[in-house]
C-alpha positions, 0 to 999 in steps of 0.5 A: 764910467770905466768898461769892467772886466768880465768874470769868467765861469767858474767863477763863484759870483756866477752861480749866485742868487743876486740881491734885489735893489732896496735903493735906486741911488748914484751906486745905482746909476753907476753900476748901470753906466758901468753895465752899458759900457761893458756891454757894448764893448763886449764883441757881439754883446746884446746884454750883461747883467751885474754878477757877470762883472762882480755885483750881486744885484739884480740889476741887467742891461739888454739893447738887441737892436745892433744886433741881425737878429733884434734889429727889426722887433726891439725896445732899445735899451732896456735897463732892467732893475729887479725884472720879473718875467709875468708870462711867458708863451711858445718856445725855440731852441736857439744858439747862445753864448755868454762873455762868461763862457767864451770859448763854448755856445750851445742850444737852449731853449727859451720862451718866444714870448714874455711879459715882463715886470721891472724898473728903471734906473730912475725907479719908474716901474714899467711892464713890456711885452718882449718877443723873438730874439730879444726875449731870449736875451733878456730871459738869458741877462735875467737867468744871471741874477738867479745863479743860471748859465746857458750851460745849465740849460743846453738842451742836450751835452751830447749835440747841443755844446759847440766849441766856439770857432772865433769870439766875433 
């Protein structure tokens, strides 16, 4: 499947809530292949979600483990269809950054740990716990499918916005 373009803020798919997935089919699977490819074409990508290239279903992609951060507490590949966080614990503050939001980075804070509900592409439902730097990226992926940018969520617009030196 092809790589997707990426829609940049503020662009009004974005701001969006996505529809849940009634149907696990090949438009589906598609869209997952389409999600992979982009996200590991994405420089420095460890996730994407479908409203990031123009479809409003709750559907996300999210593989840490290429990544310095996830590389040693991760699942792989986690294809996330209609996900819902169950329980969350603790909280850091991080610096994020989004293909949608290229040129800017900024200090969130998030859940250290979650458990998460979803299910797969192939409609399996599965439950996982999720900690430390890949937490982050699935609550970041999941806030895509409610409309939410890591802008809305910078921790302070005076000291936690960063221009972004270099996209890599």
């Amino acid at each position: 499947m092809p790589v997707q373009n990426i829609l940049l803020y503020p662009h009004p798919i974005l701001k969006k809530m996505a529809r849940p997935v009634n149907r696990l089919d090949d438009e589906i699977t598609g869209l997952v292949q389409d999600l992979i490819d982009t996200m590991r074409e994405g420089p420095g990508s460890v996730g994407v979600a479908a409203p990031q290239i123009g479809v409003s279903l709750c559907v996300c992609v999210v593989d840490v483990s290429a990544n310095r951060h996830g590389k040693e507490n991760n699942h792989g590949l986690l294809v996330l269809v209609n996900p819902e966080i169950v329980e969350r614990e603790g909280g850091a503050i991080m610096r994020e950054g989004c293909m949608s939001v290229p040129d800017y980075t900024g200090d969130v804070e998030r859940a250290t740990r979650i458990r998460l509900r979803f299910r797969t592409a192939d409609g399996s439902e599965q439950e996982i716990e999720a900690s430390g730097f890949e937490a982050v990226a699935i609550q970041h992926e999941m806030d895509h499918l409610d409309g939410v940018l890591f802008l809305d969520r910078i921790v302070s617009l005076k000291t936690g916005l960063f221009r972004r030196k270099n996209y890599r």
